[in-house]
N, C-alpha and C positions, 0 to 999 in steps of 0.2 A: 616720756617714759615715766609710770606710774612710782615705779618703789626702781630710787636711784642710790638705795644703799650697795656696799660691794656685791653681796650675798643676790640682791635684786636683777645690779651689775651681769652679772653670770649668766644667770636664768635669761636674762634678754637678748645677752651674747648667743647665750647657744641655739636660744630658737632663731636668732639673724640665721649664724650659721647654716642653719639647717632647713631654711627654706630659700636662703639664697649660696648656694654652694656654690665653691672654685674648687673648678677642675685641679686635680692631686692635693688638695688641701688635706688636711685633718680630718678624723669624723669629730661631728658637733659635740660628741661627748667627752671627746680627749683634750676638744680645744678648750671646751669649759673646765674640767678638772687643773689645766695645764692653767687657765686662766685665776682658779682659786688658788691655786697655791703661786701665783703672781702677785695676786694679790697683798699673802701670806706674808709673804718674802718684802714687799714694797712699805708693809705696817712694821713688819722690824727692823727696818732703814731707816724708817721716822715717816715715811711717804704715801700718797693717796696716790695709787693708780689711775683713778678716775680722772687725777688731772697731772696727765705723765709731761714728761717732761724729757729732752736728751740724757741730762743729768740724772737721774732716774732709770734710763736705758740703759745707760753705760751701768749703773752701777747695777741693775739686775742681770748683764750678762756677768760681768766678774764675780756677784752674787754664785752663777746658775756653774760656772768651772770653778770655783772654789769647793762647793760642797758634793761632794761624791756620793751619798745619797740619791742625787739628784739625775746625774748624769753616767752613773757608772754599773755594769750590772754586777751581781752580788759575788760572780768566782771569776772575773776578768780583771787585770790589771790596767787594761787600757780601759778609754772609752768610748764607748760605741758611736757619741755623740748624737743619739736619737732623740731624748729627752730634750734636749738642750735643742737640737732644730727643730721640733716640739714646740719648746716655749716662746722660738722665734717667730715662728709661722703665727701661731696663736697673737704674739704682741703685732703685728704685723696684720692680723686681720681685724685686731681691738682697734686699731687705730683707723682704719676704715671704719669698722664698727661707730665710733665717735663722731667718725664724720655723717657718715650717711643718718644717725640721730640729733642732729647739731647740736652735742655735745661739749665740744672744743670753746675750752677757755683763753685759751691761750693765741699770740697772733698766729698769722700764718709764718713768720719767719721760724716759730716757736718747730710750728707742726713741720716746716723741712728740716730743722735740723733733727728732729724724731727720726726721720725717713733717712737721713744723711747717716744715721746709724746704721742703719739695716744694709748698706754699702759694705760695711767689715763686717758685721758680726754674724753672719750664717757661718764664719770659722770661728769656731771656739777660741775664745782665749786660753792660755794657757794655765792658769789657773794658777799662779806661783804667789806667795806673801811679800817676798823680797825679791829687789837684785843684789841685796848688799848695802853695805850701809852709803858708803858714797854715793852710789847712784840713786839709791834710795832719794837723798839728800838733794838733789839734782833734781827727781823727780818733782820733790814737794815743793821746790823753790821755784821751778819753772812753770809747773801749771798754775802757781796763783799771778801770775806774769803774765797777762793778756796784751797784746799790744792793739793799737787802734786797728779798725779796719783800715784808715787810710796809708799809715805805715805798713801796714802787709801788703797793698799793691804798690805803693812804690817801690819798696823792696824789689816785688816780684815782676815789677817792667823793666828792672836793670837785670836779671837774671836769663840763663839760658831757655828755660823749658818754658816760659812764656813765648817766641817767636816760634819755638818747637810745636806747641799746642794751637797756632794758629795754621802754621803751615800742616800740619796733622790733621787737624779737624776740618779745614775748607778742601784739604784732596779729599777729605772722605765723604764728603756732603755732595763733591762734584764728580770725584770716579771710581765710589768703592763699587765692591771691596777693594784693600790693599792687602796685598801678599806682603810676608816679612820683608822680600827684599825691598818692594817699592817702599816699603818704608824707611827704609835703609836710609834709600837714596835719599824720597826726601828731607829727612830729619838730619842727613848727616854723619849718621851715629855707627856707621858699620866700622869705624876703626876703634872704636871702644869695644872692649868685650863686655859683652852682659848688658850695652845701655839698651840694647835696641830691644829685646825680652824686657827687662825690667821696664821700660817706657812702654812694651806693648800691654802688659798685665796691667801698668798703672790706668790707662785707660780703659781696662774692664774691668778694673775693681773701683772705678770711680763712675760708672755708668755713664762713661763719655764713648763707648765702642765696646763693640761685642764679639769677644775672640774667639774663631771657627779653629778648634786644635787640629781637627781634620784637614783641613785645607791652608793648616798655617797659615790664615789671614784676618785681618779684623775687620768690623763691619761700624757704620757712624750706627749712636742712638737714636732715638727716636727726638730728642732734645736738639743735635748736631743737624737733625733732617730738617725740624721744622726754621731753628735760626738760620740755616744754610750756610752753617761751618762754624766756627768758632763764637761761643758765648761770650757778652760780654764780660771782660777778665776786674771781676769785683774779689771781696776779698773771702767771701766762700768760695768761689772757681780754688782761688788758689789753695788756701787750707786742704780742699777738697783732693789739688794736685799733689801739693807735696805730701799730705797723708796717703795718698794711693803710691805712690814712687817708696817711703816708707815701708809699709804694707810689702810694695812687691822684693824689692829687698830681706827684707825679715821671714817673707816667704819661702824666699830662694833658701835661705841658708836653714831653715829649720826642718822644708822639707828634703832638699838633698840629705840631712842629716839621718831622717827617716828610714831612705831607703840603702843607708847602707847600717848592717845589726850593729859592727862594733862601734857605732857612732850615736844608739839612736834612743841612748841615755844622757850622754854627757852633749849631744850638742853644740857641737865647737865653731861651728860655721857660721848657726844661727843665733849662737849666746854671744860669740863676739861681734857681729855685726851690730847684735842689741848694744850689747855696751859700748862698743866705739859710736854709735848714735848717742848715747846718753852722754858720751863723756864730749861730743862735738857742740852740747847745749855748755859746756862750763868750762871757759879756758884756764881757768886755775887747775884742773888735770893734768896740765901742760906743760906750767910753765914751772920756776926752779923755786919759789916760792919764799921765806925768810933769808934762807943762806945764799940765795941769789949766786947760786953757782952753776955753769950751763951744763954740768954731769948730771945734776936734779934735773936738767930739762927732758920731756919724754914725747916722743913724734909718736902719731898715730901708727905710724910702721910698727915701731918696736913695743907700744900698747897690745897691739892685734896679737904679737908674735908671742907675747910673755902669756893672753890669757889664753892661746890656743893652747902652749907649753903645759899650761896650770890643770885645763880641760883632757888634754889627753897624758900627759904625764913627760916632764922632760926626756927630750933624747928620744921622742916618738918617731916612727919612720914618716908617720902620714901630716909631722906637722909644720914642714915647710911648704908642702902645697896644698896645705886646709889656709894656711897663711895667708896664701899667695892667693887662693881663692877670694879669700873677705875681702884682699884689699885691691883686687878686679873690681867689685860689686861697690868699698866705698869709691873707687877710681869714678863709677859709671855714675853714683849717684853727684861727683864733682863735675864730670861734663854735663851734668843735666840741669845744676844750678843747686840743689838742695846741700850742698856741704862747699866750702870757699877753702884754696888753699891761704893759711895764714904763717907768716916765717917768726918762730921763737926768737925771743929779742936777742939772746945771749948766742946761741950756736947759730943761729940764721939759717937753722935745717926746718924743715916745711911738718905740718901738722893740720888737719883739719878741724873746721867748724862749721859750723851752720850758723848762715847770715839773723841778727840777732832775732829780728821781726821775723820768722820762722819757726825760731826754737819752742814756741809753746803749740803747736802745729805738729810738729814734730813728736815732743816729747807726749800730745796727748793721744796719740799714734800707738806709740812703743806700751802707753800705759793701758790702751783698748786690746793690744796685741797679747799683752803678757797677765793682764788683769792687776796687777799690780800698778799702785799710786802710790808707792815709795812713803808710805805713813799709816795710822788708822782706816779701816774702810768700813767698820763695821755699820757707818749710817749713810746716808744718800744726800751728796748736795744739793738735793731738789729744796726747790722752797715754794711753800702755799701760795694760792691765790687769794686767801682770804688772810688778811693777818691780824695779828692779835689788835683786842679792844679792851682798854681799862678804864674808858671813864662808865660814869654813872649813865643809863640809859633816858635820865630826862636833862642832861646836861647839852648846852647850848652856847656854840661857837657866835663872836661877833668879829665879821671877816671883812679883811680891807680889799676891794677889787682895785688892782691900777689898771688901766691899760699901757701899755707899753709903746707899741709900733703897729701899726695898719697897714693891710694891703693894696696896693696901686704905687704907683710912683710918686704921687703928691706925697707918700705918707711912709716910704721910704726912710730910714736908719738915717743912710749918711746924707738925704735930703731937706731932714728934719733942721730948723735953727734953732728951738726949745721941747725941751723934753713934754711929751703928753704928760696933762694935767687932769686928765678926763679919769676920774675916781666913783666908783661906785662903792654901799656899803652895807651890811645885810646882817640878819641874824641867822643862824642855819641849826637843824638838833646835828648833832656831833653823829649818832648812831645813824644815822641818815646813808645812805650807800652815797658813792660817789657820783653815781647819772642825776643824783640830784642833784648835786651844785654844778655839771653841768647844766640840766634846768634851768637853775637860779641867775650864772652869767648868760647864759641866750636872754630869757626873759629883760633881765637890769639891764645889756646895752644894746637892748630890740633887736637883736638878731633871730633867725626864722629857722636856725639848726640845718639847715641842707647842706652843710659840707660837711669834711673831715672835721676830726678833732681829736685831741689826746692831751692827755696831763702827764706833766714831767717832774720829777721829782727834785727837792732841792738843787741835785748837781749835775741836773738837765739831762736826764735819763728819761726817754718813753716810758712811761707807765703802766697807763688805763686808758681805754678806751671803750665807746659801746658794742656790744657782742658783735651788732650789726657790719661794724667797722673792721672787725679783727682781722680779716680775710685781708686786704687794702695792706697790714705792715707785712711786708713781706724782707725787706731790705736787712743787709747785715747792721747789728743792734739795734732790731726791735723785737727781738728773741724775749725782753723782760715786761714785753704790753699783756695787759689781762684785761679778763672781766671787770669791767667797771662797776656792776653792779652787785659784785660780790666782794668789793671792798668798804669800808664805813667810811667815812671823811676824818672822822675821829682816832682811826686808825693808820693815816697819814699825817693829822698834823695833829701833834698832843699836846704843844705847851704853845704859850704867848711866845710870835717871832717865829714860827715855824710857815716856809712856804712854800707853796706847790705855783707851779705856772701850767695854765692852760691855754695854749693854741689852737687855732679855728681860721680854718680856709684851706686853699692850698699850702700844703703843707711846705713846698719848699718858700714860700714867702708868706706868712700867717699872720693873722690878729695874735697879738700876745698880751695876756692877761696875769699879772703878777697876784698872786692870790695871799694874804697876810693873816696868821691868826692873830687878832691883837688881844680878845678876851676871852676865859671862859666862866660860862656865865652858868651856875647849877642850882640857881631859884629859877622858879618857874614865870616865863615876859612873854612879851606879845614876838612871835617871832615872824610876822611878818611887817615888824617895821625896814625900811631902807634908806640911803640916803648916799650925796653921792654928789655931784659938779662936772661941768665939761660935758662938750656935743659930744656923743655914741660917731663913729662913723658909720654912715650908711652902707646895708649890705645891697650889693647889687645882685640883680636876679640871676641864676644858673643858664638860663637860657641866653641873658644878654652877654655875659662872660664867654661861654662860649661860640657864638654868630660873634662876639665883635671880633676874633682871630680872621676873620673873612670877608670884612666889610671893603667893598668896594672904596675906592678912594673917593672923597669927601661927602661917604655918607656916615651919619650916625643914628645910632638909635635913639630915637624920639622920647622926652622924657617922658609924654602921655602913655607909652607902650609899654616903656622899664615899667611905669607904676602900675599898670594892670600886671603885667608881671611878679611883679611884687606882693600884688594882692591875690593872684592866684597860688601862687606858693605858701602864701601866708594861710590860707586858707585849705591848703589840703588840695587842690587840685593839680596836681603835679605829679610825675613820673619821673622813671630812668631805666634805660637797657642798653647795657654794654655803655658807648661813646655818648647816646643820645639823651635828650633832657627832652620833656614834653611837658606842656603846659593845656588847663582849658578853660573856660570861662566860667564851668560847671564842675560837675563831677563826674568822673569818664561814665559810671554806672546810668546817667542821664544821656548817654551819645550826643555831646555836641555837637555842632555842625563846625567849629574851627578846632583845628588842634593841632596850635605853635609844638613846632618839632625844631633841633640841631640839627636833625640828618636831612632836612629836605634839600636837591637838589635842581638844577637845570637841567638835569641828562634827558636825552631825548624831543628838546626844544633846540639848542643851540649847541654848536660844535663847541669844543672846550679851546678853540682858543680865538671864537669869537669876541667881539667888543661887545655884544650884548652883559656877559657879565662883570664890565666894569661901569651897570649901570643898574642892573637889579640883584639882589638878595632876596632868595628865599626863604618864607618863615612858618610857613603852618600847613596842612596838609588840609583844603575844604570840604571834601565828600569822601567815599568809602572806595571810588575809584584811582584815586591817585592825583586830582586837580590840585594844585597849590595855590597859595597869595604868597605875593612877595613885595617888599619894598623897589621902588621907581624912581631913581633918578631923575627925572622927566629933566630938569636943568638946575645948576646950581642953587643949591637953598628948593630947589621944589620936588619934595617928597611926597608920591603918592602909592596906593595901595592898588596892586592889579593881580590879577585872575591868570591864571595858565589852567585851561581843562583838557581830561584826562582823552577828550576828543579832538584835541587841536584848535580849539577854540580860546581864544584871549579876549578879555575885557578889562577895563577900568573898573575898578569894584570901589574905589572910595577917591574922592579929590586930594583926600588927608586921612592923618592917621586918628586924628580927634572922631573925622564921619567915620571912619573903620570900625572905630570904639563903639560907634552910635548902632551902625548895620549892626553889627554882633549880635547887641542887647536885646534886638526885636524880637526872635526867637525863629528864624530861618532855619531848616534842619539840613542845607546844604545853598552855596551860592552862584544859582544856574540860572536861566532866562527864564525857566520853565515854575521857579518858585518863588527866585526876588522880584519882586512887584504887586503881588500877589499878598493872600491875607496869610500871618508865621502861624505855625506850626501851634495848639493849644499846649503840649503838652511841653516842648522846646520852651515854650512863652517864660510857662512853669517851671520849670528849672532854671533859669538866667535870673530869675527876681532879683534872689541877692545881689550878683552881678549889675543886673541894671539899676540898683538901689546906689550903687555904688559910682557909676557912670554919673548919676544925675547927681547925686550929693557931693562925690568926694574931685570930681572933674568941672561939674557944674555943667553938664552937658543935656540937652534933652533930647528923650528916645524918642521916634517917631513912632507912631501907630506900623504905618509902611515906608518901605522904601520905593521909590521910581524903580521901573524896570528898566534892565540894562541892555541901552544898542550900542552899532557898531560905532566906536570912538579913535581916537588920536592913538592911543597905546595899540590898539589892532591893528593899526597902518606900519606903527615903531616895529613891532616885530615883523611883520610879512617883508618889511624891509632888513630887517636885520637875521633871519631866520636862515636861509642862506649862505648868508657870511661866514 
């Protein structure tokens, strides 16, 4: 996109829009207007739309119900809420937008929890400034109290609505729909009043099930269909569940309040349910406090009963069973796991709360429900991708590389008996973006850049990564990875002692690189001096990392192969789709005649639980029809190279993998009876040069002019005999 200023932003939006339409959408021109003044709204937060964020979301919906301009028409009291599902639809199509221009800075964990929004917010918030000062206060203290994701699933594997959600979601994947009662049954829940409604709304407001009102039944997602019942339970599932059980709770009571008039001011159903949630995040609500007398102490019961009293006016006829209502609904959300009975120490009479690892889950619920964050709201806790820089623009870092730990087992943590010593050490410009000093460690400890990678920040927070990679974080915290190339390096590490760690590999076992500022240097030096101690560990090739998950028992991959391997990748001829990793001796645009794949298989040669495959591995794909080579067990310690073609036909195609190397180089454009033996290919010749430059020099191998032509051998008899089997 040509002009990516906001103004630009728009005009691009609307013509997407408007040549590629969804049906009931917006017209292109309400979405753009809707999207300028989105815009509007996200520059007086402090915020760039263009690189949105949840945080950001959230606060432009309490933004869009706060201001009544916005969403209210000029002689109505109420609001229509059209404007405002307006603005949703619009953010909603921006964020498509983003993607279908590969726009998106941020990871993929970043871009679900965007979308994790748009699950509550087609209901307007309430649009209120306060709940009052206590819970205000409750508020502000509980959302900057994040707890780990792995405390929020522990938590929620001791609780109910986890075996609930399992047994829920695999009936619905194997016999929906479920009618309410079958859900009854299976959940249990039909002697609670309200859990079995509020647990069916929580899974359609959490797009785990889709509720037929017509038919009083629910239906699995499209999510539920494809894992085939229950998603693995991490610790978005759960946020995602007890914020939908929330949600349908707070629904029940605001809208029952609705529909009856003398109710559907003061709210009594729906305001106490709110605050008996807010006050379930802080048990000092509860308990008797300095005078530690159990008459200060106060039960959820009598909490409910004094704010309905407050809400409708003591001595009201309707407020022992508006009472008796809330405390049905908190009953159901106690069988369901999201609120624990807790007994006050002094009177030993029962009170609730929500288990601790929930409460900001919760509380960020009530705060999307009501628009209210119980403090200031007037700017958006969104933060840039690009952050501030203050050195001088020719100023120049002198940065310590450690290596830390290596991947494999030799090179293992607790394997290790002395710390790596292996130090490199560089001069870098400070304004430089950060994909450069990835550059800088590939290059210093000769590694070839084909895997992951991401830089952490002092207190081992994901960071940055390359754009290319962003899609890859998906997992809960890595919501805070950006663009790597739109941060400076001088804008992560500013003083002497400042350090960033950079990891490369798989990620869950990675090379780690401890990164040190130790100087800044703001005369002008040669900044490509470096220096440094200790062997690099060797990166092995992608292709051999993954074939050796599959290697038949006592074969290995040859270390003549890893290194053509290695020089193929090094060199750019290399691929990947989906699981697969491809390699060639060329460059695909030259159509080599070999081209090592992960995905080749024996299918169609030998039954899957013949003995044949504990004796060959497949590695490369040799013509346009489907023939492979593979490696041959022939017998212990003897590895040779053989042919499967796409007609049924097997040969011996090398005695070794060194002549393998050799055949390759000649310039063969496929290896059949009908061309090896014969004079290669001119133009094939032509394209291996490098390759076979490489063969003879760096193997010490020489290429023949020709190879022999292939007759019937040893390996053709192995299979006719084993084919069979």
């Amino acid at each position: 996109m040509e002009d990516e200023s906001p103004a630009g932003v728009v005009a691009a939006f609307e013509a997407w829009c408007a040549a590629s339409p969804h049906p009931g959408g917006p017209e292109p021109s309400d979405a753009a207007a809707s999207l300028a003044d989105l815009f509007t709204r996200s520059r007086r937060g402090g915020a760039d739309l263009r690189d949105p964020d949840a945080h950001l979301l959230r606060w432009l919906t309490r933004d869009l119900a706060r201001h009544d301009d916005v969403h209210r028409d000029d002689d109505s009291d109420e609001s229509d809420g059209a404007q405002y599902l307006l603005a949703i639809r619009t953010l909603m199509g921006f964020l498509l937008f983003l993607r279908a221009h590969g726009l998106w800075r941020r990871s993929e964990r970043a871009v679900l929890d965007c979308w994790d929004v748009f699950t509550w917010a087609t209901r307007e918030p309430l649009g209120v400034h306060t709940l009052g000062s206590l819970a205000d206060d409750i508020l502000v203290t509980g959302l900057l109290i994040e707890p780990a994701p792995s405390d929020v699933v522990d938590t929620a594997r001791e609780l109910p609505f986890v075996p609930l959600l399992r047994s829920t979601l695999d009936a619905l994947a194997s016999q929906s729909p479920l009618s309410r009662d079958d859900l009854a049954a299976i959940t249990g829940l039909q002697d609670t009043p309200g859990a079995v409604d509020i647990w069916s709304d929580c899974l359609s407001m959490t797009n785990l099930a889709r509720r037929d009102a017509a038919t009083d039944s629910v239906m699995p997602s499209i999510e539920v269909r494809t894992s085939g019942g229950c998603p693995p339970v991490d610790s978005v599932l759960v946020r995602n569940v007890v914020q939908g059980l929330v949600s349908a709770a707070l629904s029940w009571g605001f809208d029952t309040d609705t529909t009856e008039r003398p109710m559907r001011t003061t709210h009594p159903r729906g305001s106490s349910v709110l605050i008996a949630l807010v006050c379930a995040c802080d048990d000092q609500m509860y308990l008797a406090g300095d005078r530690n007398d159990a008459d200060d102490e106060e039960t959820t019961r009598g909490l409910v009963r004094m704010f309905v009293d407050k809400m409708l006016g003591a001595g009201h006829v309707s407020s022992p069973s508006v009472a008796d209502e809330v405390l049905a609904v908190l009953c159901a959300l106690t069988t369901l796991g999201v609120l624990q009975e807790r007994r006050l120490p002094l009177s030993g009479e029962i009170y609730l709360a929500a288990p601790d690892a929930l409460r900001h889950s919760l509380l960020q619920r009530v705060a999307d429900f009501t628009g209210c964050i119980g403090g200031p709201d007037d700017t958006s806790a969104w933060q840039p991708i690009a952050l501030d820089y203050h050195h001088a623009k020719e100023t120049v870092f002198d940065l310590h590389l450690h290596l830390e730990t290596g991947v494999g087992e030799e090179s293992r943590p607790e394997a290790a008996t002395e710390p790596s010593t292996t130090w490199r050490g560089t001069l870098i410009a400070a304004s430089s973006p950060i994909d450069v000093l990835h550059d800088a460690v590939q290059a210093l400890f000769g590694w070839r850049g084909l895997r992951p990678h991401v830089f952490l920040d002092s207190v081992g927070t994901r960071r940055f990564t390359s754009p290319g990679l962003l899609h890859i974080f998906d997992a809960p915290g890595d919501e805070r990875i950006t663009d790597q190339t739109a941060v400076r390096i001088g804008s992560v590490l500013t003083q002497p002692g400042d350090e960033v760690v950079y990891e490369y590999g798989r990620l869950q076992d990675p090379w780690r690189v401890r990164i040190r500022l130790d100087a800044v240097v703001d005369s002008p030096v040669d900044i490509t001096r470096t220096g440094g101690s200790g062997e690099s560990p060797a990166e092995q090739s992608l292709l051999a990392e993954t074939l050796s998950r599959r290697l038949p028992q006592g074969m290995e991959i040859p270390d003549e192969l890893e290194r053509a391997w290695a020089f193929f990748e090094q060199r750019g001829w290399w691929g990947s789709r989906d699981a697969d990793h491809f390699l060639a001796p060329c460059s695909f645009e030259s159509r080599p005649g070999v081209v090592f794949s992960s995905e080749c298989t024996l299918d169609g040669w030998f039954a899957p639980d013949s003995p044949a495959h504990e004796r060959l591995l497949p590695i490369a794909v040799t013509d346009g029809t489907g023939s492979i080579a593979a490696l041959w067990l022939e017998s212990p310690g003897m590895l040779r190279v053989v042919g499967l073609g796409s007609e049924g036909e097997a040969r011996l195609l090398a005695e070794s993998v060194p002549d393998f190397l050799r055949l390759m180089a000649i310039g063969y454009p496929e290896f059949t009876p009908g061309v090896v033996g014969g004079r290669p290919d001119v133009d094939s010749r032509a394209a291996l040069a490098d390759y076979r430059h490489w063969v003879e020099e760096t193997l010490g191998l020489d290429v023949p002019a020709e190879w022999p032509p292939f007759t019937r051998d040893r390996f053709s008899d192995w299979v006719v005999a084993h084919i069979d089997l």
